[in-house]
C-alpha positions in Angstrom: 0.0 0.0 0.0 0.8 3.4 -0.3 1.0 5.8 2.5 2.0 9.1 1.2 0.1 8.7 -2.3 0.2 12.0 -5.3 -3.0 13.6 -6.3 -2.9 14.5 -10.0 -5.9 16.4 -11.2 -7.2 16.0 -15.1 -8.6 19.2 -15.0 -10.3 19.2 -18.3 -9.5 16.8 -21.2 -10.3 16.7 -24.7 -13.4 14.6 -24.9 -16.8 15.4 -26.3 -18.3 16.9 -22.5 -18.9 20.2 -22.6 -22.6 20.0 -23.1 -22.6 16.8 -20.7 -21.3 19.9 -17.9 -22.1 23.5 -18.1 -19.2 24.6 -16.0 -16.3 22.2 -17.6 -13.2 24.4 -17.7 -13.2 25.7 -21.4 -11.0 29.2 -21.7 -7.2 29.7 -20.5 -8.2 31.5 -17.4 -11.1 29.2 -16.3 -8.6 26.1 -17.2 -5.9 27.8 -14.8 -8.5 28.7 -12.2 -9.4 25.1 -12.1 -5.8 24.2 -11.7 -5.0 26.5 -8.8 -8.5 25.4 -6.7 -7.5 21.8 -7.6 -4.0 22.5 -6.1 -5.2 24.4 -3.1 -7.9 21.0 -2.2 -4.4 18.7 -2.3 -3.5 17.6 -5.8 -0.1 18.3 -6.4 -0.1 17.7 -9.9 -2.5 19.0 -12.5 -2.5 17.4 -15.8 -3.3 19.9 -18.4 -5.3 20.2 -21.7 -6.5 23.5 -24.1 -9.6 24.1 -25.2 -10.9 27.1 -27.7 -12.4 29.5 -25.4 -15.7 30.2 -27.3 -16.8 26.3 -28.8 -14.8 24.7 -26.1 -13.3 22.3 -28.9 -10.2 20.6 -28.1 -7.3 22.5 -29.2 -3.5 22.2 -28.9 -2.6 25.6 -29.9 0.4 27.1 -27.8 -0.7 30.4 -27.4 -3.5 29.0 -25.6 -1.3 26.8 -23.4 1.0 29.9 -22.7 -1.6 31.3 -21.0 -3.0 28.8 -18.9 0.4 27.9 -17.7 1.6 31.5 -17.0 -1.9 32.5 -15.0 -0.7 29.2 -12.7 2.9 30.3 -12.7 1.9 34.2 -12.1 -0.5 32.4 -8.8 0.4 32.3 -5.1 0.0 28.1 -5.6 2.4 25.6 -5.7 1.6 22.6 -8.7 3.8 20.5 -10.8 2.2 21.0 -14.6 2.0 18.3 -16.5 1.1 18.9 -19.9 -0.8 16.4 -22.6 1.1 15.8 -25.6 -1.8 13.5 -26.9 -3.3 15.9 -29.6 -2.6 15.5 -32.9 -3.0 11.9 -33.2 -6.8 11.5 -34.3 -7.1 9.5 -37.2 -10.7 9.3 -39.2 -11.1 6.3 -41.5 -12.9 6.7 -44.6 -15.3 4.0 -45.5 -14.2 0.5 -46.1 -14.6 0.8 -50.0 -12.7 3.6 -49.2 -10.6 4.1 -46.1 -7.8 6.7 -46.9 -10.5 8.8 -47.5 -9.8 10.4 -44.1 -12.6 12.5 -42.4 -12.8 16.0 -41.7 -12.7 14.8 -37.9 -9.0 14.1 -38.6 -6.4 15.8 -37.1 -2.8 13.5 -37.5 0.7 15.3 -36.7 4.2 14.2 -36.1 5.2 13.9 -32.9 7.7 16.8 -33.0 4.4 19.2 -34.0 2.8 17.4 -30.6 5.4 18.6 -28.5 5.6 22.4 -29.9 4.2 24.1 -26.1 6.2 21.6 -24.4 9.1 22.8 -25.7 8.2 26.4 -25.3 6.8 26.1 -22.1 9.5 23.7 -20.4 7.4 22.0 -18.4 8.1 19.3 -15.4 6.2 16.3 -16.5 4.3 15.8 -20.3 2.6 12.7 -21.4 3.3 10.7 -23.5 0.6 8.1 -25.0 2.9 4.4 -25.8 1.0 3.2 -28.2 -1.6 3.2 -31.2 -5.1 1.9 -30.6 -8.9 1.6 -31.4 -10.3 4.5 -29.8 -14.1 5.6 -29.0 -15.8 6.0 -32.6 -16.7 3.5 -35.6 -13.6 4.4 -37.8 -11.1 6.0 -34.9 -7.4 5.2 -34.5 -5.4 7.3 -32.1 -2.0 7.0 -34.0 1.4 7.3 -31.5 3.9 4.6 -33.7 6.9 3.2 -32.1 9.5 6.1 -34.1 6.9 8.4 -33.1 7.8 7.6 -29.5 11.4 7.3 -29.8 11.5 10.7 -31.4 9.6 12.3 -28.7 11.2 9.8 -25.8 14.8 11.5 -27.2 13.7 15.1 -27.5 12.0 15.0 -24.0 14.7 13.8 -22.4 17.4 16.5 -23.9 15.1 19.6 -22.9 15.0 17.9 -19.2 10.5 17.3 -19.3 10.0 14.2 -17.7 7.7 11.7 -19.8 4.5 10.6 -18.4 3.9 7.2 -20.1 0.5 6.9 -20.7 -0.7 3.3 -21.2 -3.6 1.8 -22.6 -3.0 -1.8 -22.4 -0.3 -4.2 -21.2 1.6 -4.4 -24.8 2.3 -0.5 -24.3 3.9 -1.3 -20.9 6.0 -3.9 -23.2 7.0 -0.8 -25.4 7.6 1.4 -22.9 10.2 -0.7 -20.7 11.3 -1.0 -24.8 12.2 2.7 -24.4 13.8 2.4 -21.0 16.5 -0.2 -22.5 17.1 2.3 -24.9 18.5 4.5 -22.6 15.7 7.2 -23.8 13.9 7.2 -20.6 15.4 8.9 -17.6 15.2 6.8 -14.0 12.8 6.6 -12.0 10.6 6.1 -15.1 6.9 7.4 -14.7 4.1 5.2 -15.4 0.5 6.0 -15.9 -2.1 3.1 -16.5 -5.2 4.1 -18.0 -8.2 2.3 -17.2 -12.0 1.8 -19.1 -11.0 4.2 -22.0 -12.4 1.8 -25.0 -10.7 0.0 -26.5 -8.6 -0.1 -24.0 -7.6 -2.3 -20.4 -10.8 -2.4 -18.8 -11.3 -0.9 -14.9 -11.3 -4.6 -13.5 -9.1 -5.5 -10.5 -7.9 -8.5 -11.9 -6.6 -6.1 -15.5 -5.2 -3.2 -13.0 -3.7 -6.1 -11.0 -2.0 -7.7 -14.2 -1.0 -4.2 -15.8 0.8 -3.5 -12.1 2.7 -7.0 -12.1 4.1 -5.8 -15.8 5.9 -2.8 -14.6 9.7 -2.7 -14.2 11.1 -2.3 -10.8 11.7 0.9 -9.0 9.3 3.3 -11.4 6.8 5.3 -9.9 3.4 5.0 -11.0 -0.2 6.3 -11.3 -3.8 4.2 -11.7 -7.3 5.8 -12.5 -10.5 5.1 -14.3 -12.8 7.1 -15.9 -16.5 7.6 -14.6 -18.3 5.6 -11.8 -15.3 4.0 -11.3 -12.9 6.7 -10.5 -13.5 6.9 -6.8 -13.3 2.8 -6.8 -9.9 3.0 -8.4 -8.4 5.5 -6.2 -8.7 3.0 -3.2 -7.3 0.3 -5.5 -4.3 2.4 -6.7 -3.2 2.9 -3.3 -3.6 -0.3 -2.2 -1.8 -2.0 -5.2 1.6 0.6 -4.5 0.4 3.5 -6.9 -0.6 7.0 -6.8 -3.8 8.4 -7.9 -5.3 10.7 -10.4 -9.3 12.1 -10.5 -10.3 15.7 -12.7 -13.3 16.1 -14.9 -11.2 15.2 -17.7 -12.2 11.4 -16.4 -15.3 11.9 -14.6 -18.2 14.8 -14.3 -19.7 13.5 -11.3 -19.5 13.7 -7.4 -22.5 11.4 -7.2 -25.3 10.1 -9.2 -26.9 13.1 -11.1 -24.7 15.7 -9.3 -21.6 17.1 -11.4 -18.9 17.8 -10.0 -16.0 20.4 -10.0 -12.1 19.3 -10.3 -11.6 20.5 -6.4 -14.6 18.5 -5.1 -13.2 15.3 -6.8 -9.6 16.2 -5.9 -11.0 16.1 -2.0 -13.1 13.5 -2.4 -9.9 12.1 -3.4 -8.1 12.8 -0.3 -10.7 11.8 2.2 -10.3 7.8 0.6 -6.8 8.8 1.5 -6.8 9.8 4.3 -9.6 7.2 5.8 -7.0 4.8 4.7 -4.6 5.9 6.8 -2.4 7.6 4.8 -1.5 11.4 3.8 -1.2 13.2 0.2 2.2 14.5 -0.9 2.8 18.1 -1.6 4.5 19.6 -4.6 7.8 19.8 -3.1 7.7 16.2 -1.7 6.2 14.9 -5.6 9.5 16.8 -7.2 11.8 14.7 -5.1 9.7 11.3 -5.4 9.7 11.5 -9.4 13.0 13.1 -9.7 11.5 16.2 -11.5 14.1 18.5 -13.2 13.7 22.5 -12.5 13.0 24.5 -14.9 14.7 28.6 -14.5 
């Protein structure tokens, strides 16, 4: 089990939700705001996505990520920012008669074009999604190739951002320990295991169990769900060795038919914690445990 877990909070996520939840963080200043109240309930992480401030559209445009992380930086609060590098990896099959006949929906970059506010905004920890897979959709691929990764692994670690390695399903653990013999990953390597996201590992003990028992020695690690079992998941992450992650990027609800915001979840996060028997980390004490690099 463990006793002195890290919060991260998803704060707002590219998915189809803002007309699931009127209040979802959509503009730079309402995306930082969220950050800084998620901080202040105990998440010493916050995992960071853009959004275009009028539609609420996913977007990975810097400008918009400049702001967002200088309104946190410019703030009185403490955070590690962690910053997706996901975008840019939607790919929209045509029809079968047809299938390079890519939708509109598309939107497929390299991985150095991913990366573009991560390398102007320097910050401590980005993801970075280990493998392709069947995503939510018909025709949907999210694209992230093995020189993709080793590109991105490499540039990563010369500008000093720790990777985040996001995975989906145990042969993306099988990758990314891939990357770690290749000397691309910095120790102690940072794992993230993604859970219920079809097509994905599904949020069953005996799948988180499994995806635990595949990662290498001495990496630090993070579990979460998305949805109802969010909450469940917390508990399970602890008691399997992890940390834990909650934010309305996973999950829009406090409760049956109540949404939430990102600081309600982060301490409704903390009490499991903390009735557990065991306390959150702060900033400072997440830094040393991940072996974050600072940034002048």
């Amino acid at each position: 089990m463990n006793r002195n877990p890290i919060i991260t909070c998803a704060v707002t996520g590219s998915g189809d939700t803002v007309a699931k939840h009127p209040d979802l963080p959509k503009s730079p200043d309402e995306i930082a705001t969220a950050a800084i109240e998620a901080a202040k309930a105990g998440a010493a992480i916050v995992h960071i996505h853009v959004r275009e401030p009028g539609s609420g559209k996913p977007s990975r445009d810097v400008e918009l990520y400049r702001q967002v992380v200088g309104r946190i930086r410019e703030s009185d609060t403490d955070v590690v920012l962690n910053l997706t590098t996901g975008m840019g990896g939607d790919l929209f099959l045509g029809p079968d008669d047809d299938p390079l006949n890519f939708t509109e929906d598309t939107d497929c970059v390299g991985q150095m074009e991913r990366m573009q506010h991560v390398e102007a905004l320097l910050p401590e920890i980005c993801s970075l999604d280990c493998g392709s897979f069947n995503y939510m959709g018909q025709n949907y691929v999210f694209i992230s190739t093995p020189s993709m990764l080793e590109l991105g692994a490499k540039r990563l670690q010369e500008i000093g951002v720790k990777p985040e390695l996001e995975v989906f399903e145990v042969g993306q653990i099988w990758f990314a320990k891939h990357l770690l013999e290749q000397g691309l990953i910095d120790s102690p390597p940072l794992f993230q295991i993604c859970l219920g996201i079809p097509w994905g590992a599904p949020a069953t003990p005996r799948v988180f169990q499994t995806m635990v028992d595949e990662l290498p020695d001495g990496c630090n690690w993070t579990g979460f769900a998305i949805s109802a079992m969010e909450m469940p998941i917390v508990a399970q992450s602890m008691l399997l060795g992890g940390n834990v992650r909650v934010g309305l990027e996973d999950n829009l609800y406090l409760e049956k038919g109540v949404l939430a915001t990102n600081a309600q979840l982060v301490e409704r996060a903390r009490k499991i914690i903390e009735s557990l028997g065991a306390t959150v980390q702060s900033p400072a004490e997440a830094r040393e445990s991940l072996g974050l690099k600072a940034h002048s």
